[in-house]
Every structure is written in structure tokens, then in C-alpha cells.
C-alpha positions in Angstrom: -52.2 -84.6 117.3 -49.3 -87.1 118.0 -51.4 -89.2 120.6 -55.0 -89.1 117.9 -51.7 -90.9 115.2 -50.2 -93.3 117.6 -53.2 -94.5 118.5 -53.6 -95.5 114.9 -50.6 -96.8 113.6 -50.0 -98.6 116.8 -52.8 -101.6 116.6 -51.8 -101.8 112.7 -47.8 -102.5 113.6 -49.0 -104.8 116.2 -51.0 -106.9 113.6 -48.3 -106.8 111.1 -45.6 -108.1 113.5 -48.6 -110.4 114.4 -48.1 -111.7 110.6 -44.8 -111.3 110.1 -44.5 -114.1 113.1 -46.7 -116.4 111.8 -44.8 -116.7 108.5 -41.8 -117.2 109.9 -42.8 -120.2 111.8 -41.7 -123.6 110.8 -44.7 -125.6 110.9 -44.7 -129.2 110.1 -48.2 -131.3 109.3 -47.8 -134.9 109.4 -49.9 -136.7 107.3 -52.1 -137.9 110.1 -53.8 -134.5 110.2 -54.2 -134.1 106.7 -57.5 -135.7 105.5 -58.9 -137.0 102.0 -62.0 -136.6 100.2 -64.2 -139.6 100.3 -66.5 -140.4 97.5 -70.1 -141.0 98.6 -72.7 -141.0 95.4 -75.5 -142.9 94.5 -75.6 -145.1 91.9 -79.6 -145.2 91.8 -81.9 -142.9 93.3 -85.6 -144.3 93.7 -88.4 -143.4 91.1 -91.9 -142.1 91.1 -94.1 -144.9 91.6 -98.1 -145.2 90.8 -99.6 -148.6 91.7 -103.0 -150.2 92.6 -103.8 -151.8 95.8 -102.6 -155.6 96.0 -99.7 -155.5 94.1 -96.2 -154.8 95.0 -93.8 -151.8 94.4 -89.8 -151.7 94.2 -88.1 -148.5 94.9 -84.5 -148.5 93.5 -81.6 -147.2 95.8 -77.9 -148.2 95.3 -74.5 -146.1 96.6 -70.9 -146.7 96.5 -67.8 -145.2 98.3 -64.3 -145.3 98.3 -64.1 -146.2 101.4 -66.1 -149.1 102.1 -70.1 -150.4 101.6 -72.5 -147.2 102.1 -75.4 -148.4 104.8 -78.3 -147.8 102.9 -81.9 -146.3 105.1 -85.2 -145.8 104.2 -87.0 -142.3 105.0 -91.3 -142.7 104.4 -92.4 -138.5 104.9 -89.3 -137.7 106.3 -89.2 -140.4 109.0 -86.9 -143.0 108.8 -89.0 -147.0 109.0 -88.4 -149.4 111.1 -88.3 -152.5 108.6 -87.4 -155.1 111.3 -91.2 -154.9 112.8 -92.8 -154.4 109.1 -93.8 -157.7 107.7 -94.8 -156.2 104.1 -91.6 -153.9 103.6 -88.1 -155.6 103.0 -84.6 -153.9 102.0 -82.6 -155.6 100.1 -78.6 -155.9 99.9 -78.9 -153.9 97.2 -80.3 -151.2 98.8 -83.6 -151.3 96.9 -86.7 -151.0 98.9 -90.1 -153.6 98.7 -93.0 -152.6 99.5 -95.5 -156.1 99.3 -99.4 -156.3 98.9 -99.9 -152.5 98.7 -102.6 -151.4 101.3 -105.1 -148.6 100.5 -108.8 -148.1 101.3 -110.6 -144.1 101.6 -109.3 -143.5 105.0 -106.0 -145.7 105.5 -103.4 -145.2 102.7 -99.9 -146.4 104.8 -97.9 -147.0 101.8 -98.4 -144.0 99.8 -96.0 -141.2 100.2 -92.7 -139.4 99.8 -89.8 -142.4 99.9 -86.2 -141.5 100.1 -83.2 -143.2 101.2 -79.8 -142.0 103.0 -76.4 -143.0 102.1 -74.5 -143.4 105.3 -70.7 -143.9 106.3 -69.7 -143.9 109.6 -67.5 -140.9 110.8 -67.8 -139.5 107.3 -71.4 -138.1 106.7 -74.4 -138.9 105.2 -76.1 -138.2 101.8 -80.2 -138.2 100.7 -81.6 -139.4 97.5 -83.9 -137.3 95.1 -87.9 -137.8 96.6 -90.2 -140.5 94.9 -93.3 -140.2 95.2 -95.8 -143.4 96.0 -99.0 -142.6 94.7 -102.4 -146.0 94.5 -104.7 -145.1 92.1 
């Protein structure tokens, strides 16, 4: 009987010392190690868009941060375009995405689709605006 109630109490002293130790420790955090929040919102998320072939289409997309200028990227179907080789697509500074001379025919429809763009800062995260959705009629 005495060994089945050591057995029990023993592991629960040991934690409570365990405690009892770590409150009594003088711990100092410099501010170095304590970080704070950074604001990363958007300002204006893109829109729904319906269009005809030929014309143009602007999708809106502005952030700000307390911490700087939010890079602004482009996501067409969940795949992020490469604007630098696409002659009819152009980002502003603003962050608002162009899409020129709109191409669609019964069997190639490149510019319709789910749009969104991410919010980035380095070493601090990244955020994803609503979905808009493209649509030629």
C-alpha cells in the first residue's frame, strides 16, 4: 500500500518543485526579443470583372503597412504571372493590375479567370486579397 501511494505523490512533488523553480527565477527580456505587431491590410481588394474581347480591364489592388511599402503580386488560378515576359499585362505602382486588348475566341480564353493579388513584406508574412473573377462575354 505505501509503495502503490509513493508512486503517486512522488511525480506530482516533482512537478510542483518543477514550478515552484521556475517562478522563482529572475528572468530578464530585453527588448530585442520582444516583438511588435505589424499592420499589413489592403486598402483595395480587386473586383469582379465582365468584359468583351478587345477592350481592356483594370483590377484594383492597394496595401499599406507600418513598416514600409507592401510588394504587391498577381495570382491568375492560383499561379502567380510573370508580368516581365507579358506584353498585354502591366502592374502598376499602385498595385492595380492591367489587363490590355482582352483575348478570347471558343477554345483560347487566357485572360479570363480567378485574379488575386498577395500583400508581401519581407521577414514578416504575406496576405491574399478576396478572388475576382474575369469573366468575356
Amino acid at each position: 500500500m505505501e509503495n502503490n501511494l509513493g508512486s503517486v505523490w512522488l511525480p506530482k512533488l516533482a512537478f510542483l518543485l518543477f514550478v515552484v523553480s521556475l517562478l522563482t527565477l529572475d528572468l530578464e527580456v530585453t527588448g530585442a526579443q520582444i516583438m511588435g505587431f505589424t499592420t499589413l491590410h489592403f486598402l483595395i481588394e480587386p473586383s469582379d470583372a465582365v468584359t468583351t474581347r478587345g477592350t481592356n480591364v483594370l483590377l484594383n489592388c492597394t496595401a499599406e503597412s507600418d513598416q514600409g511599402f507592401p510588394v504587391i503580386k498577381w495570382k491568375k488560378d492560383g499561379v502567380f504571372l510573370n508580368l516581365a515576359v507579358d506584353e498585354r499585362r502591366q502592374q502598376f505602382s499602385n498595385g492595380s493590375l492591367l489587363i490590355q486588348n482582352i483575348v478570347h475566341s471558343r477554345h483560347h480564353k487566357p485572360d479570363e479567370g480567378l485574379y488575386q493579388c498577395e500583400a508581401s513584406l519581407e521577414g514578416t508574412g504575406a496576405i491574399i486579397s478576396r478572388t475576382a473573377k474575369v469573366s468575356v462575354a
